[in-house]
C-alpha positions as CSV (number, residue, x, y, z in Angstrom):
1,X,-130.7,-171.8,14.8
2,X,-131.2,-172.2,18.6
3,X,-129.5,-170.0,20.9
4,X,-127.2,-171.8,22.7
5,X,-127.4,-172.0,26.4
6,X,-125.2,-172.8,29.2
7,X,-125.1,-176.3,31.3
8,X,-127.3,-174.8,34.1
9,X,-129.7,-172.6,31.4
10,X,-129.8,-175.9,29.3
11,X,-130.6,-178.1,32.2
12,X,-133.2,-175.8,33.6
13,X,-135.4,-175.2,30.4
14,X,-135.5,-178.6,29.3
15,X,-137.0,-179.5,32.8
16,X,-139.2,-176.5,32.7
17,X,-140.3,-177.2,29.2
18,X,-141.3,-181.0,30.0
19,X,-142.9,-179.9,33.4
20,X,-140.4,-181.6,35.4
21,X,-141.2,-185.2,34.6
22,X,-139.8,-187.5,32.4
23,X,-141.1,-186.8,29.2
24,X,-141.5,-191.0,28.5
25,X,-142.9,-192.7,31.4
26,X,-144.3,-189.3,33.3
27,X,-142.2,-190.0,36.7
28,X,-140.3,-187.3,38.2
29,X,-137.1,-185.8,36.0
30,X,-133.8,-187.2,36.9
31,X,-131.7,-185.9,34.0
32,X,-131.6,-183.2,31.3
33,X,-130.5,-185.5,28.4
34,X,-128.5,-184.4,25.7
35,X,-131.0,-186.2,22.3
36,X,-127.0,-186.0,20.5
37,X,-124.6,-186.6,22.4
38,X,-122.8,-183.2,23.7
39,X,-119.2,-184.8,22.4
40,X,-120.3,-184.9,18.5
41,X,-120.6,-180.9,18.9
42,X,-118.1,-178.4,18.6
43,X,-119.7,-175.9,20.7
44,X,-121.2,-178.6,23.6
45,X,-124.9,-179.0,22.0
46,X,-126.5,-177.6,24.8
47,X,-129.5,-176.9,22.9
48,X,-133.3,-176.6,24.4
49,X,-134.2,-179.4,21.4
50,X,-131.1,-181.2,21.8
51,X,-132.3,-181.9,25.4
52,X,-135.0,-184.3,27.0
53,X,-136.1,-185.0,30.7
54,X,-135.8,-188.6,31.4
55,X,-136.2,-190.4,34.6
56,X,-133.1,-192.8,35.7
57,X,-134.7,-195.9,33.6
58,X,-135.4,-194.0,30.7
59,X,-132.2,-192.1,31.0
60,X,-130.0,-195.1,31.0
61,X,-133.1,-197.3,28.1
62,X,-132.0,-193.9,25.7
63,X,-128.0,-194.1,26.7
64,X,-128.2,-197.6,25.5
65,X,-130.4,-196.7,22.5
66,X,-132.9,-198.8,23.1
67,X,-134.8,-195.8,23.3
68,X,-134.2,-193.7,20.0
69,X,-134.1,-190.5,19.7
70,X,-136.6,-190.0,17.4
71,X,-139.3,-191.8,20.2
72,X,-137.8,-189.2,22.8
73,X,-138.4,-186.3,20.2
74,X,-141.7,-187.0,19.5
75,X,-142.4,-187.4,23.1
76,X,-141.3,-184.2,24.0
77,X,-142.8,-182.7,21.1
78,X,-139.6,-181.8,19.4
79,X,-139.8,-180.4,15.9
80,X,-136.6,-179.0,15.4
81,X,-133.8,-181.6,15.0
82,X,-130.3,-180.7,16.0
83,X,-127.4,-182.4,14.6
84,X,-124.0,-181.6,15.0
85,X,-122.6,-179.3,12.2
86,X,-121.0,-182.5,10.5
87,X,-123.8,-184.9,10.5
88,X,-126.2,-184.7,7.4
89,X,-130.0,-185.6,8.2
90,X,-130.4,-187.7,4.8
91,X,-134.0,-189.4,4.6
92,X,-132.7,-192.9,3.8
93,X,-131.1,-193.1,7.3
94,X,-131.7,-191.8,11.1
95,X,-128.7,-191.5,13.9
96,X,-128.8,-192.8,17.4
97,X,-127.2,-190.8,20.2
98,X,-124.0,-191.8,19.5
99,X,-123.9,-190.8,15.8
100,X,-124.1,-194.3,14.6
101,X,-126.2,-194.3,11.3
102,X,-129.2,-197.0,11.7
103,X,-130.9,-197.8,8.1
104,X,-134.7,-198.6,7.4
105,X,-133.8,-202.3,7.8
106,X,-132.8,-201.4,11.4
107,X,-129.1,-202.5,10.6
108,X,-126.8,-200.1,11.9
109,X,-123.4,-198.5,10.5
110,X,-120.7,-197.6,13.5
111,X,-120.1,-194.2,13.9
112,X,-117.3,-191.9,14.7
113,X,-117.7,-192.8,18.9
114,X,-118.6,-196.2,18.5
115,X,-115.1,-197.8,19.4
116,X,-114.9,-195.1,22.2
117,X,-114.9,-197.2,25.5
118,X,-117.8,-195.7,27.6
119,X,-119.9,-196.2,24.3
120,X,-118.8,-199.9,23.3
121,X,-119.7,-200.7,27.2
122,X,-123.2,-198.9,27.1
123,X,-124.2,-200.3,23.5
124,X,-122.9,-203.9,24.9
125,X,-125.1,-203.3,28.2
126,X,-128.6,-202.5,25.4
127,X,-127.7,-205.8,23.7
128,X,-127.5,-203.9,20.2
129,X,-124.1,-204.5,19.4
130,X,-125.0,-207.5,17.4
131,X,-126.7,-205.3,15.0
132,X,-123.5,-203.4,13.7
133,X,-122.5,-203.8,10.0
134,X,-118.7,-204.8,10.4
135,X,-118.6,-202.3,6.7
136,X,-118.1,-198.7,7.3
137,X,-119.5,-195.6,4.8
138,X,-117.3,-192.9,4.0
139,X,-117.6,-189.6,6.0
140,X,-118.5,-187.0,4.0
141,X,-115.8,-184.2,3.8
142,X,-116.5,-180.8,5.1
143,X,-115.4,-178.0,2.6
144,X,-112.5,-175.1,3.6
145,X,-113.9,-171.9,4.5
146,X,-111.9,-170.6,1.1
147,X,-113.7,-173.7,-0.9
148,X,-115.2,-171.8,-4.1
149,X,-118.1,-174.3,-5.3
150,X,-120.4,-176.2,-2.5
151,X,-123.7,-177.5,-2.8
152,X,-127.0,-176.2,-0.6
153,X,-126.4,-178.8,1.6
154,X,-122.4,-178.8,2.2
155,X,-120.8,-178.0,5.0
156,X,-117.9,-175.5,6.0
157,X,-115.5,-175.7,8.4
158,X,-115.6,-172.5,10.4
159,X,-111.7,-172.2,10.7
160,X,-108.2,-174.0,9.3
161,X,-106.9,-173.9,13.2
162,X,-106.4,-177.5,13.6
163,X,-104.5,-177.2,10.7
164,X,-102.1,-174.9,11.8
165,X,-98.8,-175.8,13.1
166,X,-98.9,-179.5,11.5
167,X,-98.0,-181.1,8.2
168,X,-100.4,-181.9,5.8
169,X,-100.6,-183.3,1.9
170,X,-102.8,-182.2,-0.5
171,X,-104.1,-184.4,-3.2
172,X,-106.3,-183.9,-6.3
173,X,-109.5,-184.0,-5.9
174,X,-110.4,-186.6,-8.5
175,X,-114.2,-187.0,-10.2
176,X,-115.2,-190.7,-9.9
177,X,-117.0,-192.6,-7.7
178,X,-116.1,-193.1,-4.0
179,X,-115.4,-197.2,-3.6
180,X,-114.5,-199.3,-0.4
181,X,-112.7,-202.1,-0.6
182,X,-112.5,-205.4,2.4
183,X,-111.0,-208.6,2.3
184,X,-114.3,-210.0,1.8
185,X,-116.2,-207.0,0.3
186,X,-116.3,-204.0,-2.0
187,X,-119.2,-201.0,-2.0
188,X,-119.5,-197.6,-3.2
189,X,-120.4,-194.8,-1.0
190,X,-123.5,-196.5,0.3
191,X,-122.5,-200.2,1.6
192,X,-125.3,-201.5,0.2
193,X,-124.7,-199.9,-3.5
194,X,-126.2,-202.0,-5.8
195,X,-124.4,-203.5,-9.1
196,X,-124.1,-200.9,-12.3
197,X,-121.9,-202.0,-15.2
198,X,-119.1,-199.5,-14.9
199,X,-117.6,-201.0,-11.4
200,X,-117.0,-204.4,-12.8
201,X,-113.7,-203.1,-13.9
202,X,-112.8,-201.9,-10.2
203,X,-114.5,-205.8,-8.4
204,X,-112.0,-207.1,-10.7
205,X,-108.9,-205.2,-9.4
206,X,-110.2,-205.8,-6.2
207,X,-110.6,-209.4,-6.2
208,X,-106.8,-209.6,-7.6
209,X,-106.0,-208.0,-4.4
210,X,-108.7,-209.0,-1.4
211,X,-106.6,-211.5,-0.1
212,X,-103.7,-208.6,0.9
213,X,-106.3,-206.7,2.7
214,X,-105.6,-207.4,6.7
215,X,-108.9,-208.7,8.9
216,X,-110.8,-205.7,9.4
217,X,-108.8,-202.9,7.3
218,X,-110.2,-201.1,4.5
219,X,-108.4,-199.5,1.0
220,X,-110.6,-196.5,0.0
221,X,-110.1,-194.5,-2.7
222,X,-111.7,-193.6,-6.3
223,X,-113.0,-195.5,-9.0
224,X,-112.3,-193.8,-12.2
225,X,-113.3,-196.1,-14.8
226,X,-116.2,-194.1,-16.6
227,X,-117.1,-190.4,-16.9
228,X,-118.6,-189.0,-14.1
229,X,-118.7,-185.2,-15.3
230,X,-115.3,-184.7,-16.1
231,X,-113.9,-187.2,-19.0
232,X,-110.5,-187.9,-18.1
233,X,-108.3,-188.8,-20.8
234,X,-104.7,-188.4,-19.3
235,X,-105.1,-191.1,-16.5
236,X,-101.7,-192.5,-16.1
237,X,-100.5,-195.6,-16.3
238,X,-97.8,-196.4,-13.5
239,X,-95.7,-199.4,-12.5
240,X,-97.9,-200.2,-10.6
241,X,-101.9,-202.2,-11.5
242,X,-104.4,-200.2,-13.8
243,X,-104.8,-196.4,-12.9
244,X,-108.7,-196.4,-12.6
245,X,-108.7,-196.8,-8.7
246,X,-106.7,-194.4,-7.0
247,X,-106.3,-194.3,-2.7
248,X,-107.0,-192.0,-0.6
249,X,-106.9,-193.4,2.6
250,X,-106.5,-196.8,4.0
251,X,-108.1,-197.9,7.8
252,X,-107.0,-200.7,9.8
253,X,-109.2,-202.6,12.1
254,X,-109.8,-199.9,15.2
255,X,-111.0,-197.8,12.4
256,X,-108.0,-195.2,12.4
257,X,-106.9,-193.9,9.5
258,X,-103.2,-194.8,8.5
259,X,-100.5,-192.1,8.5
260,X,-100.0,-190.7,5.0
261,X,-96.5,-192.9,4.8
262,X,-98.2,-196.2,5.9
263,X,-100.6,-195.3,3.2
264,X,-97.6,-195.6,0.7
265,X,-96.3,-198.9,2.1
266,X,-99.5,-200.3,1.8
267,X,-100.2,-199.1,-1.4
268,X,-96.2,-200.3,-3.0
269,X,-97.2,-203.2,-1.2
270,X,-100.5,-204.2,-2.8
271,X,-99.5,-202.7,-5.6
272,X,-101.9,-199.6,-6.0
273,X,-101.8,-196.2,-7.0
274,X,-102.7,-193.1,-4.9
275,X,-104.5,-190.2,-6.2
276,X,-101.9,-187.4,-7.4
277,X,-100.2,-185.5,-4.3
278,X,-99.8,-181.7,-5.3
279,X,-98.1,-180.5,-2.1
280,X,-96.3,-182.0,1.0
281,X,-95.2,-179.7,3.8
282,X,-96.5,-177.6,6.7
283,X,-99.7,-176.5,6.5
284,X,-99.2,-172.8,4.9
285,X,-102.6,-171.5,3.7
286,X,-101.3,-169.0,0.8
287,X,-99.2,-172.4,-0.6
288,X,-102.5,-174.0,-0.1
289,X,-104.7,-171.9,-2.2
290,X,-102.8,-171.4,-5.0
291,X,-102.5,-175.1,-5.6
292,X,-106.5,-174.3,-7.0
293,X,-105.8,-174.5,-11.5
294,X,-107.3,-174.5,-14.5
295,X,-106.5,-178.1,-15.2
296,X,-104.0,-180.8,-14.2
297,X,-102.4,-183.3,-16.6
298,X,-104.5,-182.0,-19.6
299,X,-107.4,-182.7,-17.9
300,X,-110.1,-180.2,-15.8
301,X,-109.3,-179.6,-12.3
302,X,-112.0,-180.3,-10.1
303,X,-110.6,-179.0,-7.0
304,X,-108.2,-180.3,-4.3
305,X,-108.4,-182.6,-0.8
306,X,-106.2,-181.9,2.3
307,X,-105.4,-184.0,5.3
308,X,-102.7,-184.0,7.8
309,X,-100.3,-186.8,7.6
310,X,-100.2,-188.1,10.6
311,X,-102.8,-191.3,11.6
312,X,-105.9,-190.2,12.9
313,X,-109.3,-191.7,14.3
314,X,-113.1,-191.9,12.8
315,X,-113.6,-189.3,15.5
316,X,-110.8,-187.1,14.2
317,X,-112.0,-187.2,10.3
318,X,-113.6,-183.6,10.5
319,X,-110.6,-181.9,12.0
320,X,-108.0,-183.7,9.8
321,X,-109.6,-183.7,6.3
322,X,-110.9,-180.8,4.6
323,X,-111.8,-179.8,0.3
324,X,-111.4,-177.4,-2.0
325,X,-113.7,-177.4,-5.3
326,X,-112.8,-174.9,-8.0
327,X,-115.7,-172.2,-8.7
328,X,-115.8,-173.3,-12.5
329,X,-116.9,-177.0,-11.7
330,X,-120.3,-177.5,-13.0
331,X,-121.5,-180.6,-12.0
332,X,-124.6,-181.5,-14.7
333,X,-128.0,-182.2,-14.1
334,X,-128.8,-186.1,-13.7
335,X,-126.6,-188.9,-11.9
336,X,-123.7,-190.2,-13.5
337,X,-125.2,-193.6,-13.6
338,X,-128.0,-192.4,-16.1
339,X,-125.6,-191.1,-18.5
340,X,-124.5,-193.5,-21.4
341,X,-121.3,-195.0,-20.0
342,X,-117.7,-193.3,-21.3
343,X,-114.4,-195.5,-20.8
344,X,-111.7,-192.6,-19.0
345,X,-108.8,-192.9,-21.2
346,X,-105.4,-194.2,-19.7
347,X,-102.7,-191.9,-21.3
């Protein structure tokens, strides 16, 4: 990793570095410009390859994202990428300044500024607003520093202080496949997830229930109808519709997540389960790790999922929702959606 410098060290070597000239059209430097924006980063991102010298056109053609960061990279012959500690550099997508994801078709997905006001005027101003998918993907959630199974690629919150002092519920962690649901749409993880047998169960329960879903909002939460890696059999039938979709969250139309209770009303009121809540209280990390267990209803325990109660924004995901996966979870080799398909059992 980069050392990080200060504003003036920052500004300073990138201009040095580039030779003082915009590193796009060759005219004189105007600005040191931060490739990520400095916001997405916990410690600033002042970074010698998070940084480009622009001229004022160029500054304000890359602000817009007209200019991409990639085109400014390779310009300034930038090898090392720097993205925020939450951001994951897949190869099926790139990011634009502002964190939005933009796929190989060029359609972009909002990000976690995008309804920020400085950033819907500057992305109105580049014309590119029309190319925003009005469908959201799920963040990926960053694991606690206490999590006992991650993969090469998660990521770790460095500290539970945001935590501190505020209530929080903590839910199980269930195995199935992350699924969004609109008025007018349903996807898995990806928004552009293509059909597979086992999620006609969950378009059905959706369709019974689109209609409920306000303009704009979206019910997230788990499907659960076929073996992923553990085989459920104790899924419990409540009063309410079938248990193989459980919520986890629910957004309304400024893309805020809604208060654990407004999660409940909606979810009495469209007549949907949530995933099991294991605690409900102030945020005590010794309560907290000893909710971690062999197994839960009869069934293995894959780990646990914590989030304060309290609404938050996109922005606000990766300081108010945080995992736990249990050491012994072993997740096998292959994707689920090779494996021959096995109905969860319903208790």
């Amino acid at each position: 990793m980069e050392p990080l410098l200060t504003r003036d060290e920052f500004r300073n070597a990138v201009f040095k570095r580039d030779g003082y000239k915009c590193v796009i059209c060759g005219l004189p430097a105007v600005d040191a410009h931060h490739i990520m924006e400095r916001r997405l980063f916990e410690d600033g991102g002042y970074y010698l390859s998070n940084g480009a010298s622009l001229c004022s056109t160029c500054h304000l053609n890359a602000e817009m994202t007209t200019l991409s960061c990639e085109e400014i990279r390779e310009a300034a012959g930038i090898k090392n990428i720097i993205l925020p500690n939450h951001l994951y550099g897949d190869n099926d997508y790139v990011h634009d300044k502002w964190a939005n994801i933009i796929l190989p078709t060029g359609q972009r997905i909002i990000g976690e500024l995008f309804h920020d006001e400085s950033v819907q005027k500057i992305l109105a101003r580049g014309g590119v607003l029309d190319q925003f998918s009005k469908y959201v993907k799920y963040p990926r959630t960053l694991h606690l520093p206490f999590s006992e199974k991650r993969g090469k690629d998660d990521r770790v919150l460095d500290n539970v202080d945001h935590f501190v002092g505020r209530e929080v519920v903590a839910t199980l962690k269930m195995d199935g496949e992350n699924c969004t649901w609109y008025r007018d749409y349903t996807h898995a993880r990806s928004i552009n997830s293509g059909g597979h047998p086992t999620r006609k169960m969950n378009k059905g329960l959706w369709s019974q229930v689109a209609y409920d879903i306000p303009e704009g909002w979206r019910v997230c939460g788990e499907d659960l109808y076929a073996k992923h890696t553990i085989h459920y059999k104790n899924l419990v039938r409540g009063e309410n519709r079938y248990s193989y979709y459980r919520v986890f969250s629910i957004w309304n139309e400024k893309n805020e997540c809604l208060s654990w209770d407004d999660t409940l009303d909606w979810c009495e009121l469209l007549k949907l389960q949530t995933v099991p809540v294991l605690y409900r209280g102030p945020w005590d990390e010794k309560i907290i790790r000893g909710l971690n267990q062999p197994e839960y209803g009869g069934d293995p325990f894959e780990g646990f999922v914590v989030r304060v109660t309290d609404s938050f924004t996109f922005a606000e995901f990766r300081k108010s929702v945080a995992k736990f996966v249990r050491g012994t979870f072993e997740i096998k080799h292959g994707h689920w959606t090779q494996q021959k398909i096995e109905v969860n059992g319903v208790g």
